[in-house]
C-alpha positions as CSV (number, residue, x, y, z in Angstrom):
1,X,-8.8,3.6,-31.9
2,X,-11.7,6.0,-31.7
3,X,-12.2,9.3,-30.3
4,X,-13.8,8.1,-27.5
5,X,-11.9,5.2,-26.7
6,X,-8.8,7.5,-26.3
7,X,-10.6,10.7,-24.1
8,X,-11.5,7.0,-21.8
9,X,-8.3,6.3,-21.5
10,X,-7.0,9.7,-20.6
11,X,-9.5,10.2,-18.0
12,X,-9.0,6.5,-17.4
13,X,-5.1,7.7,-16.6
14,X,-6.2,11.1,-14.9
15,X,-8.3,9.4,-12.7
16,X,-5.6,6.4,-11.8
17,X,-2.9,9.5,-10.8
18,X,-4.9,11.4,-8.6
19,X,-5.8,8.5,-6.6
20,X,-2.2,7.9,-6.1
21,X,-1.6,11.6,-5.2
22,X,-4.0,10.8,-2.8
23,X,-2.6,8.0,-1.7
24,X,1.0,9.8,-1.6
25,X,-0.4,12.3,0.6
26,X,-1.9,9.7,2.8
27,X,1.6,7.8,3.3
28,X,3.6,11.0,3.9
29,X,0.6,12.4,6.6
30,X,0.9,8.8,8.5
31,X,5.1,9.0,7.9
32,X,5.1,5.6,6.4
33,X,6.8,5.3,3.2
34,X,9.5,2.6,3.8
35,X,6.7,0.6,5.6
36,X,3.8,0.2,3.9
37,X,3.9,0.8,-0.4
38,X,0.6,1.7,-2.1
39,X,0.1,1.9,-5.8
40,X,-3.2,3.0,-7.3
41,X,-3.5,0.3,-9.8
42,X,-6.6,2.2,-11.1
43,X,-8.9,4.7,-9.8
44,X,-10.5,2.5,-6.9
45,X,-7.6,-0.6,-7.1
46,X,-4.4,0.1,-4.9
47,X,-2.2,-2.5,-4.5
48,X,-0.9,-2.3,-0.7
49,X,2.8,-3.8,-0.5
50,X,4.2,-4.7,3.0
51,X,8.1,-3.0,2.9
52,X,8.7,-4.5,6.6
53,X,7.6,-7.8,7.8
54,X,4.2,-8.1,10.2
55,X,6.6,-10.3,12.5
56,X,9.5,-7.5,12.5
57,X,7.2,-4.1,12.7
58,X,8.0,-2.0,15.8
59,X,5.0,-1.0,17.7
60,X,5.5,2.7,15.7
61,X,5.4,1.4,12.3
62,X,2.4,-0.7,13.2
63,X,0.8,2.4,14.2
64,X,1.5,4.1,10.7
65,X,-0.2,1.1,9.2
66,X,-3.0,2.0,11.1
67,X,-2.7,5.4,9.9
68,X,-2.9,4.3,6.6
69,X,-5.5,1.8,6.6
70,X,-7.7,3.9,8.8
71,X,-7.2,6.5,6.3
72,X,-7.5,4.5,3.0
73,X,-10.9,3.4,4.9
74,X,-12.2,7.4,4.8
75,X,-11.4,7.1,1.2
76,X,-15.6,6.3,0.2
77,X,-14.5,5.7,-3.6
78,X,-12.1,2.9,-2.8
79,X,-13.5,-0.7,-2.0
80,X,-12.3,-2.9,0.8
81,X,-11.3,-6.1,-0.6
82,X,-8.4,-8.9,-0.9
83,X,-7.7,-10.8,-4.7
84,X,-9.1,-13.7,-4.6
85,X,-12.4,-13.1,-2.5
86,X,-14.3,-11.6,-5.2
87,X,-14.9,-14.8,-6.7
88,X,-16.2,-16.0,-3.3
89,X,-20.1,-15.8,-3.8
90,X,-21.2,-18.7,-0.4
91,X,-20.9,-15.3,1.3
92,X,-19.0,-17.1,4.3
C-alpha cells in the first residue's frame, strides 16, 4: 500500500470520527440516545437505527426524533437520502 493510499485512509478515518462526534453531540443536545441510534458510516453516510418502534414512541421521543433529524438537516455536508433510492433515476 502506498504512501498515499494510507494518509487517504487516515483522513478517510479522521473524517468518519468527527462526523460521529458530531453526531454524538447532536443525540445528547436532542436527549435521545435510547431512541434514535446514528452511526457515521463515513464522513457524509450515517446510518440512522430506530431503538423504539414508530407505533410505540411517546409524543416526547417523537419530538427528540425531530430534534435529531431537524438537526442532521443543518448538517450541509451530509446528504438526505434512503438505500435503495439512489438507483432510482425516472426521478418520480
Amino acid at each position: 500500500m502506498s504512501i498515499a493510499s494510507l494518509m487517504l485512509l487516515a483522513a478517510t478515518a479522521s473524517d468518519r470520527a468527527a462526523t460521529q462526534q458530531r453526531l454524538d453531540e447532536l443525540l445528547a443536545r436532542c436527549e435521545a440516545r435510547g431512541v434514535i441510534g446514528l452511526v457515521a458510516e463515513t464522513a457524509r453516510a450515517v446510518a440512522i437505527r430506530p431503538l423504539v418502534q414508530p407505533g410505540e414512541a411517546s409524543v416526547e421521543q417523537q419530538r427528540r426524533v425531530d430534534c435529531v433529524l431537524s438537526g442532521m438537516k443543518a448538517m450541509t455536508d451530509l446528504r438526505f437520502g434512503f438505500v435503495g433510492n439512489e438507483a432510482d433515476t425516472s426521478g418520480s
